[in-house]
Each structure stands twice: as C-alpha cells, then as structure tokens.
GUFI-357144 format. One record per residue (C-alpha): residue in three letters; x, y negated, z negated. Coordinates in Angstrom, 2 decimals. Layout:
BEGIN
r residu=ALA | px=X | py=Y | pz=Z $
...
***
This chain:
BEGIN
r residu=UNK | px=10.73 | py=4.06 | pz=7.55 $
r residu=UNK | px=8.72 | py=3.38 | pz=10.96 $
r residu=UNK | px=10.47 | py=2.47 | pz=14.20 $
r residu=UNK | px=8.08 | py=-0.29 | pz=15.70 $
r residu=UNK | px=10.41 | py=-1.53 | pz=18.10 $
r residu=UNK | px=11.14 | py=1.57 | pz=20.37 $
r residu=UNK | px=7.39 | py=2.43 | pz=20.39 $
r residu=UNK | px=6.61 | py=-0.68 | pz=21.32 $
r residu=UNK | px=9.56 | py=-0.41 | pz=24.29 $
r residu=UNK | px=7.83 | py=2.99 | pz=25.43 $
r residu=UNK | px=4.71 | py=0.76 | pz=26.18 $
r residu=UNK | px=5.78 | py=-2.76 | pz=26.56 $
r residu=UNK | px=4.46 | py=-3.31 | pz=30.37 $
r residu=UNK | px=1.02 | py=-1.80 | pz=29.07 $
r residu=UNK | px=1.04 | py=-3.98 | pz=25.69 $
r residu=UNK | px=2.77 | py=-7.69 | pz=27.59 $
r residu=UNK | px=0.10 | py=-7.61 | pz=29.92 $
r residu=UNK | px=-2.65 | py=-6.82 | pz=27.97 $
r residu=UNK | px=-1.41 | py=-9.47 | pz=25.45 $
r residu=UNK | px=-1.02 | py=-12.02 | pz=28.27 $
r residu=UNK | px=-4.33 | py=-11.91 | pz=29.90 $
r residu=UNK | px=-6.02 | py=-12.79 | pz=26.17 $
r residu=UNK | px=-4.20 | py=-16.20 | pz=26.22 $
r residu=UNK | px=-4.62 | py=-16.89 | pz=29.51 $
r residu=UNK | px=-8.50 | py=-16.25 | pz=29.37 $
r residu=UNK | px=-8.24 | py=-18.02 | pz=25.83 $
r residu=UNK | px=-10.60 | py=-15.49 | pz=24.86 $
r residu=UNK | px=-8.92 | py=-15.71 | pz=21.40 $
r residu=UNK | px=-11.92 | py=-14.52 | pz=18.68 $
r residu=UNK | px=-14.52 | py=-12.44 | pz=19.26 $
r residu=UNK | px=-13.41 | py=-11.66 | pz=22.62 $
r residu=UNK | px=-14.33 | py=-8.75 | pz=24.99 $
r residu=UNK | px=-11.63 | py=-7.30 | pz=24.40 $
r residu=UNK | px=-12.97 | py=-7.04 | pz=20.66 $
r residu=UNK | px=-16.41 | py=-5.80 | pz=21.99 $
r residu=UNK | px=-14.52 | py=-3.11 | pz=23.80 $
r residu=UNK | px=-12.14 | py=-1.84 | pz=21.06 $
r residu=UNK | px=-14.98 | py=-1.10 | pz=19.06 $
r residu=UNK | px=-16.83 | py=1.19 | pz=21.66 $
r residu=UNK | px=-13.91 | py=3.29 | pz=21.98 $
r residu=UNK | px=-12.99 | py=3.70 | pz=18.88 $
r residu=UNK | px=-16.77 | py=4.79 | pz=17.74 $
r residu=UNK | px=-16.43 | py=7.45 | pz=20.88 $
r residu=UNK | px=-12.90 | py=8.51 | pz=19.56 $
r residu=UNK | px=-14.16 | py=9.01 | pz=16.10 $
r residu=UNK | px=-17.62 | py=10.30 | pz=17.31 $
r residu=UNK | px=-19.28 | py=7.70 | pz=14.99 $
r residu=UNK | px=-22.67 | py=5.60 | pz=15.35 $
r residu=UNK | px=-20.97 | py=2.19 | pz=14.17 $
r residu=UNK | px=-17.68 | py=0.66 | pz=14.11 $
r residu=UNK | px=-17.17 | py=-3.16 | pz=12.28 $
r residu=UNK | px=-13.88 | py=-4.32 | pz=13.09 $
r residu=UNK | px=-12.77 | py=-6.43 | pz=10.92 $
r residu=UNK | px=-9.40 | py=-8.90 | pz=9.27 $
r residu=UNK | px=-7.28 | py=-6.15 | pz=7.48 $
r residu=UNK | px=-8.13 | py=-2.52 | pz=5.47 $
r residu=UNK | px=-8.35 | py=-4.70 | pz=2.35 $
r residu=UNK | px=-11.44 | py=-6.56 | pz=3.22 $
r residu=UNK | px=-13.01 | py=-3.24 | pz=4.73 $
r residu=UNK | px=-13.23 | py=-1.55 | pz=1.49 $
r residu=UNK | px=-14.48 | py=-5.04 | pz=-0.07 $
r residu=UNK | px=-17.14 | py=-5.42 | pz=2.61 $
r residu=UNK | px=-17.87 | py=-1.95 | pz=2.37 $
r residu=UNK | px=-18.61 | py=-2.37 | pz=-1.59 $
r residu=UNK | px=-20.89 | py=-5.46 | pz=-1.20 $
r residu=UNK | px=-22.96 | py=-3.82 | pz=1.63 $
r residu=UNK | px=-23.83 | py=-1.34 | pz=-1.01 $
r residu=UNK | px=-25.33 | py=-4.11 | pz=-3.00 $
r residu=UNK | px=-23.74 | py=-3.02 | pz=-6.56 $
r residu=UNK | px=-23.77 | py=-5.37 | pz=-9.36 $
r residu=UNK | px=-21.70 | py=-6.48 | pz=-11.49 $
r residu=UNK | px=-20.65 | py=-4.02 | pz=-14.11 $
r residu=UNK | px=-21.41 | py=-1.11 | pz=-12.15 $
r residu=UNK | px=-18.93 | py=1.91 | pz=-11.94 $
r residu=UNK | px=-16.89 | py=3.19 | pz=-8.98 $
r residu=UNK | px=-14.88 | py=6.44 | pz=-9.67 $
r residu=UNK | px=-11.65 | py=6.55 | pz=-7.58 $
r residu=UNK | px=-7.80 | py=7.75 | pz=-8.16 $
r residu=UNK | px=-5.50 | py=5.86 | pz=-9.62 $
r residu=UNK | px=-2.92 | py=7.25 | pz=-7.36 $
r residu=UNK | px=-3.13 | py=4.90 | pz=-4.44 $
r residu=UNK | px=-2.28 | py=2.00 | pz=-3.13 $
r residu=UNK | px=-3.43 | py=-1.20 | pz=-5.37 $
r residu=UNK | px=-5.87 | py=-2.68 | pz=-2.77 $
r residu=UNK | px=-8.54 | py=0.39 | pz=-2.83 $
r residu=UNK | px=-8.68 | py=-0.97 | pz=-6.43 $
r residu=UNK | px=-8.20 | py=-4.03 | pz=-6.79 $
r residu=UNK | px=-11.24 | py=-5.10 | pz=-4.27 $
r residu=UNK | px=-13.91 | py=-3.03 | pz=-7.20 $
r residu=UNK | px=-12.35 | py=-5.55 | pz=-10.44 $
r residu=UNK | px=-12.87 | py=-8.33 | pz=-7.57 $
r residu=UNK | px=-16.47 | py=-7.72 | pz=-7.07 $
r residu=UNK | px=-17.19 | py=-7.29 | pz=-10.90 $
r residu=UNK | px=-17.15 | py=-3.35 | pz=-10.94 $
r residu=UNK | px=-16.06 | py=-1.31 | pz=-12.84 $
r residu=UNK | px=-12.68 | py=1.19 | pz=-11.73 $
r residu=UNK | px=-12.86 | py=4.34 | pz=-12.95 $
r residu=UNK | px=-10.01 | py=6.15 | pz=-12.62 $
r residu=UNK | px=-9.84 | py=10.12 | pz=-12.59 $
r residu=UNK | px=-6.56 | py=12.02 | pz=-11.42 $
r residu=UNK | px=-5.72 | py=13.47 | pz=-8.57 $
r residu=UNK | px=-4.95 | py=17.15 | pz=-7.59 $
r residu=UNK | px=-1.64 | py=18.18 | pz=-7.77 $
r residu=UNK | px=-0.96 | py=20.00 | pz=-3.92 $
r residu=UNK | px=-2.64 | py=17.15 | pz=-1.41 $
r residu=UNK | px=-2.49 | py=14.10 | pz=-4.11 $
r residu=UNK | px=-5.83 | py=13.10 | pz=-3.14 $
r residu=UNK | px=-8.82 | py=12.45 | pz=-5.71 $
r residu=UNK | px=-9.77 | py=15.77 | pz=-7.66 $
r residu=UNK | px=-13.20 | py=16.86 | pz=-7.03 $
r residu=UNK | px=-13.30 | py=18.69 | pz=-10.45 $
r residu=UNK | px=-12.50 | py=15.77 | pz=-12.41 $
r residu=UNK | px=-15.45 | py=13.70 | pz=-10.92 $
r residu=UNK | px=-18.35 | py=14.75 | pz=-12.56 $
r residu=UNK | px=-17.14 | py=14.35 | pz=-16.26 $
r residu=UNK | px=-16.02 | py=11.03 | pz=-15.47 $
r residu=UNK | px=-19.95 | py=9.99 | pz=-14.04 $
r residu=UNK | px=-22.42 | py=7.42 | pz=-16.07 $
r residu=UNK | px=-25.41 | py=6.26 | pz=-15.84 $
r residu=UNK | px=-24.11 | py=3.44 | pz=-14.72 $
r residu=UNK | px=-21.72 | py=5.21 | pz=-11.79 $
r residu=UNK | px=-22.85 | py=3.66 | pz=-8.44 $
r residu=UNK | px=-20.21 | py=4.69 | pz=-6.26 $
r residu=UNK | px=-16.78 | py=7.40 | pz=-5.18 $
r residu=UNK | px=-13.93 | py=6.11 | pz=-3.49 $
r residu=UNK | px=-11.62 | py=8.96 | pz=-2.12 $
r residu=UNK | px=-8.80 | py=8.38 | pz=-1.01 $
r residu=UNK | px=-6.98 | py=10.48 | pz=2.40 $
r residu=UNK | px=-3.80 | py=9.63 | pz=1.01 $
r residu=UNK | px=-0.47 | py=10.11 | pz=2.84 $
r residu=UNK | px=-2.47 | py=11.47 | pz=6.03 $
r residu=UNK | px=-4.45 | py=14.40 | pz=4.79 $
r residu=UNK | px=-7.89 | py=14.44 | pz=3.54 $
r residu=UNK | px=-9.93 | py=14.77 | pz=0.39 $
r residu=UNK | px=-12.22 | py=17.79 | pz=-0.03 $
r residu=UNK | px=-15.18 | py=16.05 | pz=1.39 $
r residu=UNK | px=-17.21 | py=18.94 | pz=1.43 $
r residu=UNK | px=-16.96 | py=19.20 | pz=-2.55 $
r residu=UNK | px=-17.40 | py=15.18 | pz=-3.08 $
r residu=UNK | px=-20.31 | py=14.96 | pz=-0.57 $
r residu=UNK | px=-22.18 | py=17.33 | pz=-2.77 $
r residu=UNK | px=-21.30 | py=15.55 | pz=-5.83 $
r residu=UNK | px=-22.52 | py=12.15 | pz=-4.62 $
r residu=UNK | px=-25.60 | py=13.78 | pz=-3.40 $
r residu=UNK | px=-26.77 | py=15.31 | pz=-6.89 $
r residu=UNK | px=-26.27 | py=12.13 | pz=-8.42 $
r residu=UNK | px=-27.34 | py=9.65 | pz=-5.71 $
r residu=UNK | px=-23.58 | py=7.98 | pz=-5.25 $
r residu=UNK | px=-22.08 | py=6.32 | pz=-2.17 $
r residu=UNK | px=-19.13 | py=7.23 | pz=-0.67 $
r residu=UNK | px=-16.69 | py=4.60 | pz=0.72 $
r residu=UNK | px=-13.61 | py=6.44 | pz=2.24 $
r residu=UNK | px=-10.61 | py=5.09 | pz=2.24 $
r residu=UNK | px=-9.26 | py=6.19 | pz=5.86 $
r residu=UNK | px=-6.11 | py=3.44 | pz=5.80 $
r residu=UNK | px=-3.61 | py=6.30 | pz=5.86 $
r residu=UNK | px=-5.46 | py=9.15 | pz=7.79 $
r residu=UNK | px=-7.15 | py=7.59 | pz=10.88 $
r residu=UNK | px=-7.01 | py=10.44 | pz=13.69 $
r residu=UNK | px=-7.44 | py=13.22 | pz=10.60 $
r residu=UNK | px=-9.88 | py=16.27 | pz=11.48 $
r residu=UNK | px=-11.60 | py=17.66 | pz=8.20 $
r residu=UNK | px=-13.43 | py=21.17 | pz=8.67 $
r residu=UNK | px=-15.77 | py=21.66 | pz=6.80 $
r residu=UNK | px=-16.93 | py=24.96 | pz=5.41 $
r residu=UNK | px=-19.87 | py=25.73 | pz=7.73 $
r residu=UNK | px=-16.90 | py=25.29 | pz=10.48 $
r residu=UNK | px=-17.59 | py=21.51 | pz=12.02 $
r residu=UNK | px=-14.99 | py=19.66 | pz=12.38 $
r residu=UNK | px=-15.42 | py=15.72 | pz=12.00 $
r residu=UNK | px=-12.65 | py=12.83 | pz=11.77 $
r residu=UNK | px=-11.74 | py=11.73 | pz=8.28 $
r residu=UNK | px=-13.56 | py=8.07 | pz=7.77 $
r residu=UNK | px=-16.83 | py=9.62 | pz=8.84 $
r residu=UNK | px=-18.01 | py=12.15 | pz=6.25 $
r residu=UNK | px=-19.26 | py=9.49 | pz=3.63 $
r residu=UNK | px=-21.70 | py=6.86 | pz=3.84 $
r residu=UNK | px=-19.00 | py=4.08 | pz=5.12 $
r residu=UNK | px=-14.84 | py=4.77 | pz=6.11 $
r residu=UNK | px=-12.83 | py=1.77 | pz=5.72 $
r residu=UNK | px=-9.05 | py=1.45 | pz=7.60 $
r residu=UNK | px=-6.61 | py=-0.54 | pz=7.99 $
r residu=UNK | px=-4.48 | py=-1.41 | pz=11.22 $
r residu=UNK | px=-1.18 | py=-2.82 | pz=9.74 $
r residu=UNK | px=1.59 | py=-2.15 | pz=11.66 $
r residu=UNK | px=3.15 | py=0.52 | pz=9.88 $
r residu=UNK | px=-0.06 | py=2.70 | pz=10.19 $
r residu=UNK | px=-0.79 | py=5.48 | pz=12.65 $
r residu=UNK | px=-3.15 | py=2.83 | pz=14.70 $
r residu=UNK | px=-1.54 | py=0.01 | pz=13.93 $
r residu=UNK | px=-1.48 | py=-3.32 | pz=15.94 $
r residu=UNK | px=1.22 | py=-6.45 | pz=15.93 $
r residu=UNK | px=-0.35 | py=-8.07 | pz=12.59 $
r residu=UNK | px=-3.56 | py=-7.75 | pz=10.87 $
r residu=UNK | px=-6.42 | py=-5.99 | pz=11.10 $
r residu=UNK | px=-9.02 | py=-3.60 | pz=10.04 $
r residu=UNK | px=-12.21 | py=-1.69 | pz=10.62 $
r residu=UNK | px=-15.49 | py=0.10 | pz=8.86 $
r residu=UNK | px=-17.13 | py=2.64 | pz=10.25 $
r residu=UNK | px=-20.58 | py=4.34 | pz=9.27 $
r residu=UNK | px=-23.38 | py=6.62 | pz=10.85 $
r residu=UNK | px=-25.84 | py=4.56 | pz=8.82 $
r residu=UNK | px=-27.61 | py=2.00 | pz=10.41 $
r residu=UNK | px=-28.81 | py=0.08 | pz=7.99 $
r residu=UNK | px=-25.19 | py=-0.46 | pz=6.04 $
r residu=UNK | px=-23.83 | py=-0.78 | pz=9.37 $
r residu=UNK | px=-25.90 | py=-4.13 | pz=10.27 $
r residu=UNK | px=-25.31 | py=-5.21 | pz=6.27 $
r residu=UNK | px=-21.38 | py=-5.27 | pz=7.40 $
r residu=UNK | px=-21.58 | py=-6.76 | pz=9.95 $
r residu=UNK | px=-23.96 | py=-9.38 | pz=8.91 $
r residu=UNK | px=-21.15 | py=-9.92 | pz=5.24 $
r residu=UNK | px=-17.95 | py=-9.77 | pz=7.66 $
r residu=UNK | px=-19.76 | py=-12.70 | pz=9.73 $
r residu=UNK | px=-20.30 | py=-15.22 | pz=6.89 $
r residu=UNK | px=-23.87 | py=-13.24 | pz=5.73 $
r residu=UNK | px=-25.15 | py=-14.26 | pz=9.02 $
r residu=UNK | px=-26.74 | py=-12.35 | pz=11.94 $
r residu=UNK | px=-28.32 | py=-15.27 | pz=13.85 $
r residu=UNK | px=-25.67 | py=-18.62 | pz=14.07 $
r residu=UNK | px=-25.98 | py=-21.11 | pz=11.06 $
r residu=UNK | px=-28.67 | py=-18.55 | pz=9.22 $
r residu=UNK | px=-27.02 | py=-17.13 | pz=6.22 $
r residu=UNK | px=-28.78 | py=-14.69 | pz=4.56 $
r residu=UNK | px=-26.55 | py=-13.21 | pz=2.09 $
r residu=UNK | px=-22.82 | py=-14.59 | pz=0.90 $
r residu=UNK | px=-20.64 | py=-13.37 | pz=3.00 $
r residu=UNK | px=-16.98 | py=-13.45 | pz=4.21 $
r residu=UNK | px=-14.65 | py=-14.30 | pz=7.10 $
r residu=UNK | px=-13.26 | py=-11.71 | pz=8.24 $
r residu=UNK | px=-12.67 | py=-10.71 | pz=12.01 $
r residu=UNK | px=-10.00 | py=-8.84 | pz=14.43 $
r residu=UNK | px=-8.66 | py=-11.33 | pz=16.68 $
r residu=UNK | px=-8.61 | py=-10.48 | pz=20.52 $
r residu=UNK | px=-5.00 | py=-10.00 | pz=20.66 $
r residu=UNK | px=-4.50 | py=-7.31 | pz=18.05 $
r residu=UNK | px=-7.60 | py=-5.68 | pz=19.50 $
r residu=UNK | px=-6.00 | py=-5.78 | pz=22.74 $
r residu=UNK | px=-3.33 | py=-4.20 | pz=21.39 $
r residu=UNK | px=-4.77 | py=-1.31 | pz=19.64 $
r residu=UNK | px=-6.85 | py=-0.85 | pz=23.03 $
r residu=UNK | px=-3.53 | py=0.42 | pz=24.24 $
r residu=UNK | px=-2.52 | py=2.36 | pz=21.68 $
r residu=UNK | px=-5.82 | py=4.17 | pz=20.73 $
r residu=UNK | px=-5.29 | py=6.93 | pz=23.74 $
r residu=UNK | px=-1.93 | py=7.39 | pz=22.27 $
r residu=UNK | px=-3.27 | py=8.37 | pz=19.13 $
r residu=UNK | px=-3.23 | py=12.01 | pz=19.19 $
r residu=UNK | px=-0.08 | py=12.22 | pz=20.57 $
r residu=UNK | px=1.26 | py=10.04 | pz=18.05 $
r residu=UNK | px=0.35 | py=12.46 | pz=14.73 $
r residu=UNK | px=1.35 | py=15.03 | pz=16.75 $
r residu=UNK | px=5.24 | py=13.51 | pz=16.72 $
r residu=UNK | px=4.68 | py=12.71 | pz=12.87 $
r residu=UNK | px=3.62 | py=16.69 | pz=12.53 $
r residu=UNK | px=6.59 | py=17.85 | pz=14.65 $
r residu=UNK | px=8.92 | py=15.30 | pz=12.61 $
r residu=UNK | px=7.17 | py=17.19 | pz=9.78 $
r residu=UNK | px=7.62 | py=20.63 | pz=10.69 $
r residu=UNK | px=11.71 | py=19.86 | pz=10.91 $
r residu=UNK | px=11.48 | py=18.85 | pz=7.61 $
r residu=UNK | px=9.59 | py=21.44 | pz=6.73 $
r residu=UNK | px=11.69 | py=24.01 | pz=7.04 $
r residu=UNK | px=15.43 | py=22.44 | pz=6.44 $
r residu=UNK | px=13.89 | py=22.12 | pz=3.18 $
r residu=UNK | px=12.05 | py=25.76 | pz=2.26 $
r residu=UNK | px=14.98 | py=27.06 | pz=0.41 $
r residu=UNK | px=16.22 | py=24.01 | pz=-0.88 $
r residu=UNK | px=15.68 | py=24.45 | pz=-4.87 $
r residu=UNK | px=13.95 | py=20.99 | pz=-6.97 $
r residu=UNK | px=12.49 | py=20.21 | pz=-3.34 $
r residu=UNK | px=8.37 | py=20.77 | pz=-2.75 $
r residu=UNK | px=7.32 | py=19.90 | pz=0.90 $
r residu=UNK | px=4.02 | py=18.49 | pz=1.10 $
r residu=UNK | px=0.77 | py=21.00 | pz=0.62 $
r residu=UNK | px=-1.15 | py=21.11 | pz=4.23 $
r residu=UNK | px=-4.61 | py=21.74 | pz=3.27 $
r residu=UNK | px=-5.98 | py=24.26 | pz=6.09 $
r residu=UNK | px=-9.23 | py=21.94 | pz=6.27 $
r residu=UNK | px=-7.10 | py=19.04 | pz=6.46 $
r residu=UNK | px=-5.14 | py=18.31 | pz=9.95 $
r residu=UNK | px=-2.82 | py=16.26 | pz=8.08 $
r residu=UNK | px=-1.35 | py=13.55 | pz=10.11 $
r residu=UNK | px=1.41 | py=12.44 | pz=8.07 $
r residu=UNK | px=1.32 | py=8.71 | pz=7.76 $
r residu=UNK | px=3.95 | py=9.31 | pz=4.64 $
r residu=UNK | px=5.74 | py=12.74 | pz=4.57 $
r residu=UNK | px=6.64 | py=12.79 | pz=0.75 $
r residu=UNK | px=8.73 | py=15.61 | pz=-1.39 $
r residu=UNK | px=8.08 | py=16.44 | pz=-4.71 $
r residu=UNK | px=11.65 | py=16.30 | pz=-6.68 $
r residu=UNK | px=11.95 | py=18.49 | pz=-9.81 $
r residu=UNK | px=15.72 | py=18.17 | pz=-11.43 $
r residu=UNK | px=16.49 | py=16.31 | pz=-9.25 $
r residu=UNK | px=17.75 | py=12.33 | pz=-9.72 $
r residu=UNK | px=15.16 | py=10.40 | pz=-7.31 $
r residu=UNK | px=16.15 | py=7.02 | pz=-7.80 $
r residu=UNK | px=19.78 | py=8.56 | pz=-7.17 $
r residu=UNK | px=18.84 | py=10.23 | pz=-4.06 $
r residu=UNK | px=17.56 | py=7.20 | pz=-3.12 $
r residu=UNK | px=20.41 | py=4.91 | pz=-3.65 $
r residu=UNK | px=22.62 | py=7.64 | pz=-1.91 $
r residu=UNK | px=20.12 | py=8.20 | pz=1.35 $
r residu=UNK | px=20.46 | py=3.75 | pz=1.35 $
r residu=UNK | px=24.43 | py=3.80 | pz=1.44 $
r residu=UNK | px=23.91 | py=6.02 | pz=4.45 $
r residu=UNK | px=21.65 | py=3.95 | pz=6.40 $
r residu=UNK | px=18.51 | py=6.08 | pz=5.16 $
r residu=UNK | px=15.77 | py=4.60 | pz=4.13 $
r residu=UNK | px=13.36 | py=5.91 | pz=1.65 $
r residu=UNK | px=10.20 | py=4.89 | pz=-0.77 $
r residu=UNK | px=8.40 | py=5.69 | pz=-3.73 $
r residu=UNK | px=4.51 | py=5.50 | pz=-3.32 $
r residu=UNK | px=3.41 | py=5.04 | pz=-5.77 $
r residu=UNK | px=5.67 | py=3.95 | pz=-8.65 $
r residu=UNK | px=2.94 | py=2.69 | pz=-11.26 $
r residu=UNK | px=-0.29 | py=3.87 | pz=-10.34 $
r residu=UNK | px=-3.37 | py=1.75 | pz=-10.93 $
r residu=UNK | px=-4.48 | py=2.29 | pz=-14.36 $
r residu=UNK | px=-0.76 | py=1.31 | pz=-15.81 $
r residu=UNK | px=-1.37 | py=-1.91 | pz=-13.84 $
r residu=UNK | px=-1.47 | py=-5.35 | pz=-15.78 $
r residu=UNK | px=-4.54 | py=-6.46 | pz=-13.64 $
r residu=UNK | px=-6.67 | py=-3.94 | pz=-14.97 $
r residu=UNK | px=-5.93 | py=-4.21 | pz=-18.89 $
r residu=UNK | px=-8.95 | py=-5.65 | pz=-19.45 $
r residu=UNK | px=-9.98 | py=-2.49 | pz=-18.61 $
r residu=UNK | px=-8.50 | py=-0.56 | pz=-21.44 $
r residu=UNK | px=-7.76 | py=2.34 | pz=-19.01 $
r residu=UNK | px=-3.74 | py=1.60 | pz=-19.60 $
r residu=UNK | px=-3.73 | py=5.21 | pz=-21.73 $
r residu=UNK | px=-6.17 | py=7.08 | pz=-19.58 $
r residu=UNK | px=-5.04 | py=10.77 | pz=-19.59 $
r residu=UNK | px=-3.46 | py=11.46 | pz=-15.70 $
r residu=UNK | px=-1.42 | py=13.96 | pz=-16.34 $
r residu=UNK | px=-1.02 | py=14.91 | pz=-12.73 $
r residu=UNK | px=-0.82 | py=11.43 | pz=-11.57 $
r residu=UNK | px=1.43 | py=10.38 | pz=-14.18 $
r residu=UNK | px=3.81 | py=13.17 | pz=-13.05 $
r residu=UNK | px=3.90 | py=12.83 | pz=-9.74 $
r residu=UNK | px=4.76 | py=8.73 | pz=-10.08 $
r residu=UNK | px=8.05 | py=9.99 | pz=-11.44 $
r residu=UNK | px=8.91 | py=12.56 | pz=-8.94 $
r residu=UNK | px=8.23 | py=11.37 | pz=-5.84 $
r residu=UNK | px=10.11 | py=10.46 | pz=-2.56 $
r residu=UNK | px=8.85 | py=9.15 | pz=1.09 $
r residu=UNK | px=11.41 | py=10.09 | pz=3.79 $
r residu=UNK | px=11.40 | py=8.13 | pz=7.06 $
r residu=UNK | px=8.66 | py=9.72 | pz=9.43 $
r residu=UNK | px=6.91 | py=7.68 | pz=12.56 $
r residu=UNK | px=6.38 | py=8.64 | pz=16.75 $
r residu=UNK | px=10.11 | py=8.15 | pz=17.03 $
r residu=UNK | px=12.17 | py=10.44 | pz=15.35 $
r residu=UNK | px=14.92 | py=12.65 | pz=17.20 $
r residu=UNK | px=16.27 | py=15.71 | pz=16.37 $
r residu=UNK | px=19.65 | py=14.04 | pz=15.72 $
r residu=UNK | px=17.96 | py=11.49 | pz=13.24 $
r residu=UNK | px=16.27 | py=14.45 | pz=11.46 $
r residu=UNK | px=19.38 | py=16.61 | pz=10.79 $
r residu=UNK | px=21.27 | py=13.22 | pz=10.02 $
r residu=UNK | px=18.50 | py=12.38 | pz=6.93 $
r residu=UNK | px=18.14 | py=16.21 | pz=6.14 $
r residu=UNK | px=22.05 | py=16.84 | pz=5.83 $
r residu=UNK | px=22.51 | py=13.97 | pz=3.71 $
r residu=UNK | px=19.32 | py=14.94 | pz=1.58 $
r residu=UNK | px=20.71 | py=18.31 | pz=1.28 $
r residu=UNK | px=24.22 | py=17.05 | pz=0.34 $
r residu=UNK | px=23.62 | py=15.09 | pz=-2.43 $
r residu=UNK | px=20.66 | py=17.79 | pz=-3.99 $
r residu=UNK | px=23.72 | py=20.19 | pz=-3.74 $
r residu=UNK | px=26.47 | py=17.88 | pz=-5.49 $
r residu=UNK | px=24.22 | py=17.42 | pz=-8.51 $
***
C-alpha cells in the first residue's frame, strides 16, 4: 500500500547523515534537532504552537485533558474512523458520541451534530479522514453557539488546505481550538517509527500540552497537574526535518496517482471515485472506491493473487466495537456509515507510483469488475 523503501532511496544521503550526526552528538531526547522540527513545522502550517509529541494517539489524548473535561462529559465524533480518535475519550472517562458521517467526503456530518448535543456535550472531534477535510466552516460555527472545543484529528490530512467561505485558505489541523497528527510511517509526514504532534493558535492550551506531555511539569521535578510521557525522540525528528520540504511535493504525487485513477475508472459501472470537496485540497493519504454490485472481499482476494494489495478502512466502525458496549451505542442508527463499512476498498496510493504500476492495478481492477 505505501512504498517506504524507494522514498527513502530518493533521500537516503539526506536522511543517513542526518540520522548519524544525532548519535554521534548523543543528543538522543529533547534534542535540537527536536527544538528545530517544531519551528518549521509551526511556519509550514502558519500556526502559533506546535507540541511534538510520542505518536497521533497520545496527541488527541493530551489534547482532551488540556481541555480539562471530566469524567462523564460528552465528545461528539464519527464513528467512521480509525479506533484511536475514540478510544483515547472512553480512556479519559468521556463519553463518545457517535453521529454519522456524510456520504461524498466520509468525514463527520455537520447536520447531524446539533441533534446529537447535551447539556453535558463538552467537546467535537472531526475527523479529515482519508486526506480531505471536514466542513470546518459549518462545525466552527456549531461549537461556537454552544461553547464546544474542537480537537481535529489531522493524522490523515497533514499538508491539507481548507478554504473557507470568506476565501482564506488555512492548513487542516489549524481551524479548531487544538489539531492532533500522527507521524507513523505510512502517513504523508511520516518518520522511521513513532511519533506525533499538536498544534494550536491558543496560548493558553498550548502551554497546558506541553506542560501534560512533560509529566504535568513546566519547571523540573514541579508537577502541577498528572501528566504523561510522551516525547519525539531526536532521531525521528531528524528525520521528518528532511522530509517536511518534501511535503508538498509529496500530495502532489498522491493527487497525480489519484487523477490516473480517476479517470480509468469514470465509466467503470459499481465503481464511485472519491468526492473532492472544492474547499478541500484533498491529499489522499487513502484513495478509496465506493463498490456497489460489486464482490469487495472478492476483488480483494483477486487484486492479492496478483501481487496487489488492497484494504478496507474501516471494516467495523466504532460504535459496533466491543470496547464501547458499555456504551449501549452498538444499535446507534448510521445508516451512511453502516453502508459504506460494507462497500469500501483502499487501492495502493503513496509518492511512488509509476504509470506502469497504475495501469497494472487498474487493468486488473477493471478485469475482474468486468468478469462478474
């Protein structure tokens, strides 16, 4: 699905000796090169703070306790995601609430939102899934009538632009009150392990974040709140120094893979290419079609016996999950979600796809939608 090993040969002097000259300044935590990933990554996304932290899971935790919610409080956020934007609420003693998503970008439905709201709602987590963004505009104003935070999940959309209607443009993971990403390998950004980061034009969450990610301390051995452990090593940070400037370029060779796939597919009938929302520069961390008539978990046993990989994300979205029975959400009404967990298919899509590769996966997908 993602070809780490011939990006990383495109910039393996750049990455070796960046790598190298961590160990031998055995500069291994906390490191300069730390310091310095995290002022050019606020400049890239044109953003007052940026927390780096241990992995996208424990940004969206830290992100939730900075917020100071209490136990039993309610977070709205889809249930079509991936389990860890989730799965950190039921750890902190909140409450998921999960609404469905729209049907054309898969992201969080703003018109589902409001009927879903309590008086005990605290919080909104959208989700940019698959690349492309939420309708900020639309949430922002919900959160605002009712006094909510927003904690965006950026883990699949870093490098995103969002317009919004009064024409500015600004990068998805900055809109809300906090963006939370993640840095694991496979992602757009992604370094050689673990690793994550908030970000936030707030000042005050920003220091709260910083001060939970660092043990609840600001000053050594002074803990003022319970905090965590969580920190990007030097090493991956070195890293994703290197790969930062390639960013751009990068989701521009995911929207070209996109565009072939795209059109091999317009006329192919049971096939939906993904929805590109015109606010939305979608940067296509998944490129997924929508199958209708169409066997998927045939396809996908074909596209394997010919060497082509392919996933389903996501096949039992949160609120069918056994972790959150307690909940009693396991026959919550998602129709959309619900439908799209049973038509669904990733095809392989990363910086290093060839025209060659493309036709290869395209033929075969076409083949076996035309055999059936």
């Amino acid at each position: 699905m993602v070809d780490l090993k011939s990006q990383y040969d495109r910039i393996k002097p750049a990455v070796d000796a960046a790598i190298l000259s961590v160990i031998e300044k055995t500069e291994f935590i906390n490191g300069p090169e730390v310091g310095a990933f995290q002022q050019e990554l606020e400049n890239y996304l044109d953003v007052k703070h940026v927390i780096p932290c241990g992995n996208g899971t424990d940004s969206l935790q830290i992100a939730l306790m900075a917020m100071g919610l209490k136990s039993g409080d309610e977070v709205i956020t889809p249930s079509y995601t991936y389990i860890a934007t989730t799965e950190v609420i039921a750890l902190l003693g909140l409450k998921p609430v999960f609404v469905d998503v729209d049907p054309k970008t898969f992201c969080i439905d703003p018109t589902k939102i409001e009927a879903a709201i309590t008086p005990k709602t605290k919080a909104i987590v959208p989700v940019h899934l698959y690349g492309q963004s939420a309708d900020m505009d639309s949430i922002m104003a919900i959160a605002k009538k009712h006094n909510l935070f927003v904690l965006e999940d950026n883990a699949q959309a870093i490098g995103c632009d969002y317009t919004h209607d009064d024409g500015r443009v600004s990068k998805t993971g900055t809109i809300g009150d906090v963006g939370s990403t993640s840095f694991f390998p496979s992602k757009n950004l992604g370094c050689y392990g673990d690793g994550g980061a908030l970000c936030s034009n707030n000042s005050d969450l920003a220091v709260e974040m910083k001060k939970i990610a660092n043990h609840g301390q600001k000053v050594k051995y002074v803990h003022e709140v319970v905090g965590c452990n969580s920190r990007l090593d030097s090493i991956q940070a070195a890293v994703l120094r290197i790969k930062l400037p390639l960013l751009d370029s990068y989701c521009d060779a995911r929207r070209k893979a996109a565009d072939f796939y795209d059109n091999y597919f317009a006329s192919i009938e049971g096939i939906t290419t993904p929805f590109r929302d015109p606010k939305s520069k979608h940067v296509f961390h998944q490129y997924t079609l929508q199958l209708d008539g169409i066997d998927r978990d045939g396809l996908s046993k074909y596209l394997a016996e010919q060497g082509i990989p392919s996933m389903i994300y996501y096949p039992i979205p949160a609120h069918k999950q056994k972790m959150f029975e307690s909940f009693g959400c396991e026959n919550q009404d998602l129709q959309v979600t619900d439908w799209l967990t049973k038509r669904v298919l990733s095809l392989p899509i990363h910086t290093e796809l060839d025209e060659e590769q493309l036709n290869y996966i395209c033929a075969h997908v076409v083949a076996y939608v035309n055999n059936k």
